[in-house]
N, C-alpha and C positions, 0 to 999 in steps of 0.2 A: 405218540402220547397215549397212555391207558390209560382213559379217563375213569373206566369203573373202580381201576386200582388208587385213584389218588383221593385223597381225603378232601381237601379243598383247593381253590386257585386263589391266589394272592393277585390278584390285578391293578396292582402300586406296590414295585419296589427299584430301586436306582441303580442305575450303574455308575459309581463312584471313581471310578479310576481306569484308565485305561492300562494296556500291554507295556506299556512305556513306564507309568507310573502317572504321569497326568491326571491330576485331577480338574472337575468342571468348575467347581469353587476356588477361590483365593482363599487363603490358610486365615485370613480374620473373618469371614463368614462361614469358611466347616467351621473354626475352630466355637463360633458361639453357636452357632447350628446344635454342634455338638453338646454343647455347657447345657443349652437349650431343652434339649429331650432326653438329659442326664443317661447317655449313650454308654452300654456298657458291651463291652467285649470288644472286636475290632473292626475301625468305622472307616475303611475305606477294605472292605473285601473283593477282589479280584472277582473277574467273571465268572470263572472255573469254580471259585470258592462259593460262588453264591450258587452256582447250578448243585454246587455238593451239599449244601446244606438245606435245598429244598428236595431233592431227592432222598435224602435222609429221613427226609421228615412225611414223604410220599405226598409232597404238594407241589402245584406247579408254579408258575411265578412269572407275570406279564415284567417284563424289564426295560427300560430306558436310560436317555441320559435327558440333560437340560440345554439348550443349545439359545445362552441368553447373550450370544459375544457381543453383538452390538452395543449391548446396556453395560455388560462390563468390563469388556475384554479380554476375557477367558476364553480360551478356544474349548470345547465341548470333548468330553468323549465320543472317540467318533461314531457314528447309527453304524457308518458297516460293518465297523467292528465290532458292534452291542447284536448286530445281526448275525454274523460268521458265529459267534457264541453259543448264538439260541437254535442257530442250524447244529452246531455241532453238539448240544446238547437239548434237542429236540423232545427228550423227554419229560423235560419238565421245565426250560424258559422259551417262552411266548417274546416273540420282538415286537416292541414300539419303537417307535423316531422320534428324536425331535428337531423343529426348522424352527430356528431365529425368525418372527414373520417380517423381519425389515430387511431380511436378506432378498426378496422381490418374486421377480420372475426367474429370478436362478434360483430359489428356494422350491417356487413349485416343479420347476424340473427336476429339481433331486429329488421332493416329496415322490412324484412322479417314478422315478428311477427306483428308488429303496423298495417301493412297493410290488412294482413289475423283476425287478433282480434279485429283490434281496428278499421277500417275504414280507416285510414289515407290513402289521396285521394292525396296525394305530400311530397314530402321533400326540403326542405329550403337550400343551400349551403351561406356562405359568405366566400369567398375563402378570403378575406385580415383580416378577425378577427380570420380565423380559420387555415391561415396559410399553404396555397397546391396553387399550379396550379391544376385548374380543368382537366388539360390535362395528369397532369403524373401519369400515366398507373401505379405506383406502391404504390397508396395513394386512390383514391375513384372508381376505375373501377369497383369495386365488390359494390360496390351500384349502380351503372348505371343500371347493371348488373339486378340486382332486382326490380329498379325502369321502365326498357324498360319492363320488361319481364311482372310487374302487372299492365302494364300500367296506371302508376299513372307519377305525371310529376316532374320535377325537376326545382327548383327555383332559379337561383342566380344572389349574389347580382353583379351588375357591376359598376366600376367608383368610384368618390370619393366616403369618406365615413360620415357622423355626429359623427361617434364614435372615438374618438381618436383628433379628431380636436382640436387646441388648447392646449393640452396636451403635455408635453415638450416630445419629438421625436416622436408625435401622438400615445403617448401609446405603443410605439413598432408594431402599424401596419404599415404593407404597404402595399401603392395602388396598384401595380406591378401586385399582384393575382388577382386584378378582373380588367385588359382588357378583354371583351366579346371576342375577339380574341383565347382566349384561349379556350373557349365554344365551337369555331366554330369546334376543333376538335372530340371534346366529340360530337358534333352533325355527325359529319363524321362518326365517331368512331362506333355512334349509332343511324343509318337511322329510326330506328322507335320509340328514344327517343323522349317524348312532352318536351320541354325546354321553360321556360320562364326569359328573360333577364330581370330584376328589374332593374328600374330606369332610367332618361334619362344620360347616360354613361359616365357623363365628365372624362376626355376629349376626352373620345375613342366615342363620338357619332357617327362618320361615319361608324365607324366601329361597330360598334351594327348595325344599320342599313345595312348594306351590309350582315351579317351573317343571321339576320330575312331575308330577301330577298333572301340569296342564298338557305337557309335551308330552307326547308317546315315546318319542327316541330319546329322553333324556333319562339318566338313568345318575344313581349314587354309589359313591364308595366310600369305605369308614374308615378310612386310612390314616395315621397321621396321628390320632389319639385311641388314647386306652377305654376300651366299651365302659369302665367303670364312669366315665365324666361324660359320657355321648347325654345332650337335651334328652327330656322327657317325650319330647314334642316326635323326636326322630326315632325311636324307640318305637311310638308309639306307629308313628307311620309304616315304619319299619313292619311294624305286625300285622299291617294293613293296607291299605291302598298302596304301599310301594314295595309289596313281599315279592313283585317278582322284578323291582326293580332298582335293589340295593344289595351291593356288591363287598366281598370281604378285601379290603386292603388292609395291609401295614405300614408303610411305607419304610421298610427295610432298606438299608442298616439302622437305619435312625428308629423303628421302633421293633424288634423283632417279633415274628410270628407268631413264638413261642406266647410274650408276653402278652399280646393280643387276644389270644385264642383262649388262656388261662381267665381272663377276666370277660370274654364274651361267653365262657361258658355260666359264666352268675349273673348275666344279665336276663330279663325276663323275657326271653326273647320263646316263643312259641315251638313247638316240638318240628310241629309240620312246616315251620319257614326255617330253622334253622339250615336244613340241607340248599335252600334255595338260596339264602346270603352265603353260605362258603362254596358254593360248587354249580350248584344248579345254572342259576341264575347266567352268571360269566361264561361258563359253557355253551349256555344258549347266544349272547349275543357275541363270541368271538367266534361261533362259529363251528363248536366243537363238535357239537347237535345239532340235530334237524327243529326249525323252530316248533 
């Protein structure tokens, strides 16, 4: 990866479909997911397709799948194959995982496994599609566990959600599971976990914000929605006590990069932090740079 040559790193984008055609979702939740974030162009892009379109664009792009089978039963796109992808196009996708956390102690051996074979440099949480508090000690601590210890960093998702929206009882999720609140203790829990809070948190934004700020290793990403609607509140943080610890997502395909970056360039976002949210920043804590 040339890091001097790429513009920015997207650190939230999905792997939608596997080799096969598979996807992680059932067709009534893409399909309102979809209706959801009024999704234009084509919303399940292949591996291959997704490395070509951020190479296009000279940015690189942290990738995952969602691995919620317990809660729904969808079998996931699989990590090793969202892994062999980002090896085989190492120029510009970064591998994450993700572990079902009710899949036990066979989950933390594969967390374990992906990490030592496969590269995989983070793992994904969506605590209200996958059904846990991140907090309770008797459901994902054994992957904390593995992910403090190879220091690779843990992802999740916070606040509302696209998936389930619309859908009569939103699909049987709840939002409940992902207040960043809950996070804050997993970061207690584990002082020298990397955490990164996905999304701006509605409606828990203060609180996202006060956990990044009181935790060292928690860190944010604006993934998910258009910098035109991000609070004042995060903006404002953004320009200030957490300039070096918020991070550019999209969450592509569902919002693309393109549309992102057109509306983060008219946000009041400061000269000297701008490089720091698209690039800096994610370099530093995946790894890219020396701290």
């Amino acid at each position: 990866m040339d890091l001097r040559n790429l513009v920015a790193i997207d650190v939230h984008t999905h792997a939608e479909v596997s080799s096969k055609g598979h996807s992680s979702l059932d067709d009534e939740l893409h399909d309102a997911s979809a209706a959801y974030f009024g999704v234009e162009g084509k919303r399940k892009p292949t591996l291959e397709e997704t490395a070509a379109y951020y190479r296009e664009r000279r940015m690189a792009a942290v990738i995952f799948t969602v691995d919620a089978e317990s809660a729904t039963g969808t079998e996931p796109v699989p990590n090793e194959e969202v892994a062999e992808a980002a090896a085989a196009n190492a120029d510009v996708l970064i591998p994450f995982a993700s572990i079902d956390p009710f899949r036990g102690k066979a989950g933390v051996r594969r967390a374990r496994r992906l990490v030592e074979e496969y590269g995989v440099k983070g793992f994904k949480f969506h605590p209200s599609i996958q059904g846990f508090f991140p907090n309770d000690r008797s459901v994902a601590y054994g992957l904390y566990e593995v992910i403090e210890e190879t220091g690779t960093i843990a992802l999740f998702h916070t606040g509302q959600t696209g998936i389930g929206a619309g859908v009569p009882g939103g699909g049987g999720i709840r939002l409940k599971y992902s207040n960043p609140l809950h996070v804050d203790d997993v970061a207690a829990d584990f002082p020298h976990l990397k955490i990164i809070l996905a999304h701006p948190s509605f409606p828990w934004q203060d609180e996202a914000l006060a956990v990044a700020t009181h935790k060292p290793g928690v860190h944010i990403d604006l993934s998910g929605w258009s910098p035109k609607y991000f609070p004042p509140q995060l903006v404002q943080y953004a320009n200030t006590l957490l300039k070096d610890k918020v991070l550019f997502g999209s969450d592509f395909p569902v919002l693309t990069p393109d549309r992102w970056l057109a509306d983060f360039d008219k946000l009041s976002i400061k000269d000297a932090v701008k490089p720091k949210i698209l690039k800096e920043n994610a370099a530093r804590l995946l790894g890219l740079t020396t701290p």
